[in-house]
N, C-alpha and C positions, 0 to 999 in steps of 0.2 A: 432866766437861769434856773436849774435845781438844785436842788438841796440832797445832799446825802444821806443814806436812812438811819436811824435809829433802832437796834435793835434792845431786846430786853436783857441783854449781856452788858450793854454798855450802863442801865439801869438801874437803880437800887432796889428791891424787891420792893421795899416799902414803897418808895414814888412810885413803883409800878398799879401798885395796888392803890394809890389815889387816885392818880393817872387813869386808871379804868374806870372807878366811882366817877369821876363828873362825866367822861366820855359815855358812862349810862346814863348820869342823869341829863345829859344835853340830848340823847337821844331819844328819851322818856317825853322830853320837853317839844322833843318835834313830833313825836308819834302823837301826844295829846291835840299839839293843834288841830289833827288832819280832821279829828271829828268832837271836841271841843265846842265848837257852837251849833251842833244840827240844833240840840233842844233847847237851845236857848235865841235860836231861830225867830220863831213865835216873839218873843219881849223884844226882840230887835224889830221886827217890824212893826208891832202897835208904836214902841216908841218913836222910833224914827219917821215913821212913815210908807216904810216899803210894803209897795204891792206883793200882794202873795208869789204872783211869778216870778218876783224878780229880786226876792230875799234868796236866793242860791247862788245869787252872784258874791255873795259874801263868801260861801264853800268856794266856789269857781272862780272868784279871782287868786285864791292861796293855791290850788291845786293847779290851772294855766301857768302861773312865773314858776313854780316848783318845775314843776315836769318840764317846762320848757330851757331852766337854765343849769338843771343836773349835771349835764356835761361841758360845759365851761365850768362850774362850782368845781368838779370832779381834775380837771387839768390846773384850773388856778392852784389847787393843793398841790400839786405836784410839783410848780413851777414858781409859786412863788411861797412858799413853807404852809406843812397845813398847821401847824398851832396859832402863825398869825390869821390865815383863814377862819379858822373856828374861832379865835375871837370877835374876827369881823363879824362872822357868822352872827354869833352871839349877839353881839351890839347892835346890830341890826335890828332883831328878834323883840328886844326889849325895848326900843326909841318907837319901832311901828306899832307894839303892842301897848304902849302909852297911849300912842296917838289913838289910835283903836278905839281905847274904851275912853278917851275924850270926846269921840267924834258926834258932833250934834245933827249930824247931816248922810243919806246915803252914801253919798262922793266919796265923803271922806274915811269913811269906814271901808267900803270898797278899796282904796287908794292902801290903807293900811295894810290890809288883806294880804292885798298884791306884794308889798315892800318886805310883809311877816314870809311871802311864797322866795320873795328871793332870799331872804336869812336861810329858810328849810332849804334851798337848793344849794348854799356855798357851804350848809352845816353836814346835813346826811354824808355825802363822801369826802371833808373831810375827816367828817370823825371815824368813820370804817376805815381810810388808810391811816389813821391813826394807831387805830388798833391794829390793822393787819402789818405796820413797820415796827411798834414798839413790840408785838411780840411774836415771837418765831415760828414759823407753818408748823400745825399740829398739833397738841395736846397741850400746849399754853395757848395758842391762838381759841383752838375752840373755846375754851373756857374763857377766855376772854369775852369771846361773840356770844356766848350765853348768857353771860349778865350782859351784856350790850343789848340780844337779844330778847332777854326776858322784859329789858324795862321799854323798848322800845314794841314788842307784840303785845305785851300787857297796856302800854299805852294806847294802842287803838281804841280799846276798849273802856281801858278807863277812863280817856276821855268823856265818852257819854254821864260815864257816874259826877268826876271832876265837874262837869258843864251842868248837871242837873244840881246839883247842892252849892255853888259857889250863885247860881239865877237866881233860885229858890228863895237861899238866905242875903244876900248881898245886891241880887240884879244884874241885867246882862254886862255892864260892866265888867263885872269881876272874871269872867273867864277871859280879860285879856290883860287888865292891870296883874294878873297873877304871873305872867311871864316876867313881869319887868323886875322884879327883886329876884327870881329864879335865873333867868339869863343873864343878869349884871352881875350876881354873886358869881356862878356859875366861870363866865368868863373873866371875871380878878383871879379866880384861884386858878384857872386855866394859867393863868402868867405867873404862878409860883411852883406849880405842881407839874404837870407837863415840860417835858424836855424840850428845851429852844429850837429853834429848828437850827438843822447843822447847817457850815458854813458852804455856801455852794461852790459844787465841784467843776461846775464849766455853766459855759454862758448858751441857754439857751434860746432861740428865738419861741413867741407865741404867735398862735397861727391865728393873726386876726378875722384872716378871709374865714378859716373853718368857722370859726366862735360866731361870727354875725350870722353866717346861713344856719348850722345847726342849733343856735338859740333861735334863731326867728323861725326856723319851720320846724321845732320840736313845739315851740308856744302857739304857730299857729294851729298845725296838730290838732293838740292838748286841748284847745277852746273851742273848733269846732266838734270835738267828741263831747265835752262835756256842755255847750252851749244847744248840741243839736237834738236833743229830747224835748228842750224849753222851747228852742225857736220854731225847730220844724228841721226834719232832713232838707228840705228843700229853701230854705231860705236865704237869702243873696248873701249872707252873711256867713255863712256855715258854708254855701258851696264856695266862695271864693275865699275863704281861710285853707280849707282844704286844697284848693287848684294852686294857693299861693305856697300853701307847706310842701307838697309833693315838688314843684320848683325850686325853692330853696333848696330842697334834701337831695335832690340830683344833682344841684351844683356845688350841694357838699361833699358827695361822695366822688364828684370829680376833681374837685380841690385837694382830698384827702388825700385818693390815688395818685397826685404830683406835687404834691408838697414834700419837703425834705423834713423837716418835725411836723408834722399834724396831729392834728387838734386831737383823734382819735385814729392809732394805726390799725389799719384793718387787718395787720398781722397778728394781732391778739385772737381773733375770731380763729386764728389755726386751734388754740386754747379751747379742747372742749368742756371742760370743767366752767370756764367763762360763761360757753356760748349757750351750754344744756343751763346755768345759775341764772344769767340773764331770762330765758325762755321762764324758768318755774319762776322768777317775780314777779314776771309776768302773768301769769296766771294765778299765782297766790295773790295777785291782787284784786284779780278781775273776779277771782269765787270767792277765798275765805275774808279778804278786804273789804267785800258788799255787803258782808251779812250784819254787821252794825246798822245800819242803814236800818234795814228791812227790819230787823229786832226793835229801833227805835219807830217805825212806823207803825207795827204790830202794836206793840203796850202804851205809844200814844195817841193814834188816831184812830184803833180798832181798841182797845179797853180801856182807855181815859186814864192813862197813869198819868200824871203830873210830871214834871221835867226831875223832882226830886226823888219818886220813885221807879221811874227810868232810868237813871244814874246810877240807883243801888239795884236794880236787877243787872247791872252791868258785874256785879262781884263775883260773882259765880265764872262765868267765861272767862276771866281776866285772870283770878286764881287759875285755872284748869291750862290760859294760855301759858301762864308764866313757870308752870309746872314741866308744860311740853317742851319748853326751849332751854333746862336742865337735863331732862330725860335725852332732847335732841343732840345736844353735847357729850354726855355719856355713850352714848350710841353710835356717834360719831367717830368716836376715837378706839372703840372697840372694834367695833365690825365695818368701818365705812360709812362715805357719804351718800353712795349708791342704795345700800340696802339702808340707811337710814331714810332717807328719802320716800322709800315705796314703803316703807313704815310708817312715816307719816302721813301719806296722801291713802293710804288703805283707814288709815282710824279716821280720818276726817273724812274721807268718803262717806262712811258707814254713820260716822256720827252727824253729817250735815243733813245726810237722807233724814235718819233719826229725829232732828229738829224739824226738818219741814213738816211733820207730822202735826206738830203742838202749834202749826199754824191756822188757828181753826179761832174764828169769832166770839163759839160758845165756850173755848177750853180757857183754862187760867195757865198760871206762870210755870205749875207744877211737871204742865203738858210737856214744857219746852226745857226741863231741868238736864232728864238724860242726853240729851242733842246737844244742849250747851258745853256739858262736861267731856264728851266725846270729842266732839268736833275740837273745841279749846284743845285739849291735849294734842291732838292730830296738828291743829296749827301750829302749838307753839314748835313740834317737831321741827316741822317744816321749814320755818322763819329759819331758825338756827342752822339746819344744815341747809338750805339754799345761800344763804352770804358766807360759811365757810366753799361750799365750791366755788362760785364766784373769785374767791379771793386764789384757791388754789393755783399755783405753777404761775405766778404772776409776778412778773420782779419790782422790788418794793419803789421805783420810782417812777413804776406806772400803774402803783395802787391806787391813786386818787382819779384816772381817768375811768381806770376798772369797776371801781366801787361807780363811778359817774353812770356809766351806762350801763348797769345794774339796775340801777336806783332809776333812772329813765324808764327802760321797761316796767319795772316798779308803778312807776306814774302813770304811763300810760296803761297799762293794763287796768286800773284801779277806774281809769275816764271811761274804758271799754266799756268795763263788766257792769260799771252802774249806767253808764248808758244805754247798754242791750236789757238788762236786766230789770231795769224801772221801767222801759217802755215796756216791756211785756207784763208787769207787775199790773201795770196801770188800765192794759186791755180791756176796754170795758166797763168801765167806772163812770166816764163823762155823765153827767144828767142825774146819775144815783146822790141818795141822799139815806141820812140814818141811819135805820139799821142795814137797810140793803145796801150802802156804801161800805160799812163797818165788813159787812160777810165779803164784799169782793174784792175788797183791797184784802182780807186777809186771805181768800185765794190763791188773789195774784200775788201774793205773798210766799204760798205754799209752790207756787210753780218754778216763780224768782228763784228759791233757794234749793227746789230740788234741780234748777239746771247747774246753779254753783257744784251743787254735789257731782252732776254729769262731766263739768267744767275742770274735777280734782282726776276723774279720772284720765284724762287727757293727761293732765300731768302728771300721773303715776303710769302712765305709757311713755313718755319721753324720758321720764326719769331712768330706763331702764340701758337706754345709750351714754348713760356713764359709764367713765372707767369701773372697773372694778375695786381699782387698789385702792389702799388706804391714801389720805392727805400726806404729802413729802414736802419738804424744804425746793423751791426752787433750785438748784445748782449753781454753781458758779459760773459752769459753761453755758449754760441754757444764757444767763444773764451776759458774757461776755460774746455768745449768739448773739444777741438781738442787737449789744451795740455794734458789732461790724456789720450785721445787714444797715441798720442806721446810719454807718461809715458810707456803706458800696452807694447807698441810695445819694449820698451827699457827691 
C-alpha cells in the first residue's frame, strides 16, 4: 500500500525545521560512513589480523549492500511510509555499528559492514523523499536540500578528519561505537518530530520479482567493480558476478516492462531533470567522490601524516564543500538548475586541475590549499543542485523510488571512478620501495585526479541538456497523468 504525501502546508514551521535538523543529521551520519574507516584501516588490520589485500573488504562490503539495495530501500519508502523506513534505517545503522566495533574477528566486522551498507541503502532515499514530500518544489525544497546537502557533502570529507581523531585517541573501535548513540537518538526523535506517515490511500502490490533481480544484479554489479582492482579483471569471480548481474538486470527490465506497479516505472526516465540528475551522480561520484581517497593516500603514504593529521587536513575541503552546497541553493533558486550546474562543474574543473598540482612528493599541504578550496566550493555546488533536479517534476509518491535510482547511480559511479582511477593511480608501483614508491604513488596520484578533473568536464557537457526553466511544482495534472496511464496499464 501507499501512503499519501505530506506537504509543508499541512506542517508547523517549527516541526518543519526539526524535521529537517535530524534528516541532516541522519544524512551527515551516512556520508560519514562512506569514508570513515580508510585511516583507521591500518589498526583494523594489525588488530584483527587482516591481510593487507584484504582490509578493503571492510570499505567493499558497505559500499556492495548500499549500492546494490538503493532501489528497493528507495520503493519500500514509497510503499510502506518513509518515517517508519528511516527508523528502520536508523536501528539498523546503530545494532551493526555496535556489533562492528565489538568484532574480534575479520568475519565479523566484514558481516557488520555489510548490515551498516544495508541501513545506508533503506536510509539515503528515505530521507530525500522526506524532504522532497515535506517541502514544496522550489525555494523551501532547495533550502531544504542544502542543509541536507551541506551536512551530507561535508560528510564525505569529514569522515577522514572524524575517523583520524576518534583512532588516534580512542582506537579503531570508536569510529563505529560512535554511530550507535547518533542513530538511536537520531531515530527516537525521528518518532516525535517527523510527521507520521499518512494513512494510506489504496492498496498497493510490491513487485517482488522487480526487488530480487534488481537487488541481486545491482549488488552483483557493485562487487565486481569494486572487488575487480583487488582480484584481477579476469578473475572467476569478477567475471561471473558480472555475467550474473547483466542476467539479472535484463530480466528486470523485462519484469518491469510487464508488470502492472513495478518496482521502478521506466516512464520516469521521460523526466529529464531525473534522467540528466541521475547521470551527474553519477559522475560526481566517480570524480569529485574519489578525491578523498587519493588525498588520504597522498598525506599518508607519501608524507607520513598520522591518521590524526589526516583528519584535520580534511577541514579545509569540508568548510569550502559545505560553503558550496549554500551558494548551490542560492543559485539555484535565482537563475536555475541548469546554469547552476555548469557553475559548479566549471569551479571544480579548474579547482581539481588546480589540486593535482600540489600532488608532488617533495611539496607540503600548502601545495594542495588553493585546489582544496576550489574544487570544495565547486562540489559542494554540485551536490546541491544535482538532487534538487533529480527530485524535479516528480510526484511525491514516487519520491522514494526517484531519490532510489539516483542514489544507485550515486553508488555505482563512486565503484567506477575508484576502480578506474586507483588502477591507474597504482601504474607502476609494484616492486618500488621508499622513496621511489613515495614519488610514484604521488604521481599516479597527480594523474588519478587530473582525469577526475577531465571526468567533471563530461559533466559540465551534459549538464547543458537541461531544461532551462527554473524548478516548478509538479501539477496536479501531470500527477493525475501518470495515475490513468497506471490505470490503462492495469
Amino acid at each position: 500500500m501507499t501512503a499519501s504525501p505530506t506537504t509543508s502546508a499541512a506542517v508547523p514551521p517549527q516541526r518543519l525545521g526539526w524535521s529537517l535538523a535530524l534528516l541532516a543529521l541522519a544524512q551527515l551520519i551516512f556520508s560519514l560512513d562512506i569514508n570513515i574507516v580508510f585511516v583507521a584501516l591500518p589498526d583494523i588490520g594489525a588488530d584483527l589480523g587482516f591481510p593487507g589485500q584484504t582490509q578493503q573488504l571492510v570499505v567493499s562490503a558497505y559500499v556492495v549492500i548500499a549500492g546494490g539495495f538503493l532501489l528497493l530501500g528507495g520503493r519500500a519508502a514509497d510503499l510502506f511510509g518513509r518515517r517508519r523506513m528511516f527508523v528502520l534505517a536508523l536501528t539498523i545503522y546503530a545494532l551493526s555499528s555496535l556489533a562492528g566495533g565489538l568484532a574480534g574477528s575479520p568475519a565479523v566486522i566484514v558481516v557488520a559492514r555489510a548490515v551498516q551498507g544495508l541501513g545506508g541503502a533503506l536510509l539515503l532515499p528515505s530521507t530525500l523523499s522526506l524532504i522532497n514530500t515535506l517541502f514544496e518544489e522550489g525555494p523551501k525544497r532547495n533550502k531544504a536540500l542544502a542543509v541536507w546537502g551541506g551536512a551530507g557533502a561535508s560528510g564525505l570529507t569529514l569522515g577522514a578528519l572524524l575517523g583520524g581523531v576518534l583512532t588516534q585517541a580512542f582506537g579503531w573501535q570508536a569510529v563505529f561505537f560512535v554511530n550507535v548513540p547518533l542513530a538511536g537518538l537520531v531515530a527516537l526523535a525521528a518518532l516525535k518530530v517527523i510527521p507520521k506517515d499518512a494513512a494510506a490511500a489504496g492498496r498497493r502490490r510490491f513487485d517482488l520479482p522487480g526487488a530480487l533481480t534488481s537487488t541481486g544484479g545491482s549488488t552483483l554489479l557493485v562487487l565486481a567493480l569494486v572487488e575487480g582492482p583487488e582480484l584481477g579483471w579476469g578473475s572467476p569471480v569478477v567475471v561471473w558476478a558480472f555475467v550474473v548481474a547483466v542476467v539479472l538486470l535484463a530480466v528486470f527490465a523485462l519484469i518491469e516492462t510487464r508488470s502492472a506497479e513495478p518496482l521502478m516505472p521506466f516512464r520516469l526516465f521521460r523526466n529529464r531533470n531525473l534522467t540528466v540528475g541521475m547521470t551527474v551522480t553519477f559522475i560526481y561520484m566517480a570524480t569529485f567522490g574519489t578525491l578523498p581517497y587519493f588525498l588520504t593516500v597522498l598525506l599518508q603514504d607519501v608524507h607520513g601524516y598520522s591518521a590524526l593529521q589526516t583528519g584535520l587536513a580534511f577541514l579545509v575541503p569540508s568548510v569550502a564543500i559545505a560553503t558550496g552546497t549554500q551558494a548551490g541553493e542560492r543559485m539555484a533558486s535565482k537563475i536555475g538548475i541548469k546554469t547552476t550546474l555548469v557553475t559548479g562543474f566549471v569551479i571544480g574543473v579548474v579547482g581539481t586541475a588546480v589540486l593535482a598540482l600540489g600532488f608532488d612528493a617533495d611539496a607540503g599541504y600548502a601545495s594542495l590549499l588553493a585546489g582544496l578550496i576550489v574544487s570544495g566550493i565547486g562540489q559542494g555546488i554540485v551536490w546541491t543542485a544535482m538532487w534538487i533536479a533529480a527530485a524535479t517534476g516528480v510526484a511525491a509518491d514516487e519520491q522514494g523510488i526517484a531519490n532510489g535510482m539516483a542514489s544507485t547511480t550515486l553508488n555505482i559511479g563512486n565503484a567506477i571512478g575508484l576502480a578506474v582511477l586507483t588502477a591507474i593511480a597504482a601504474a607502476g608501483t609494484h616492486g618500488l620501495n621508499g622513496h621511489a614508491l613515495r614519488v610514484k604513488t604521488a604521481d599516479g596520484g597527480f594523474v588519478a585526479v587530473l582525469l577526475a578533473a577531465a571526468g567533471m568536464v563530461v559533466g559540465l557537457l551534459l549538464t547543458f541538456t537541461l531544461p532551462s526553466h527554473k524548478t516548478r511544482t509538479a501539477t496536479a495534472s501531470e500527477t493525475t497523468g501518470r495515475e490513468n496511464e497506471t490505470l490503462a496499464v492495469k
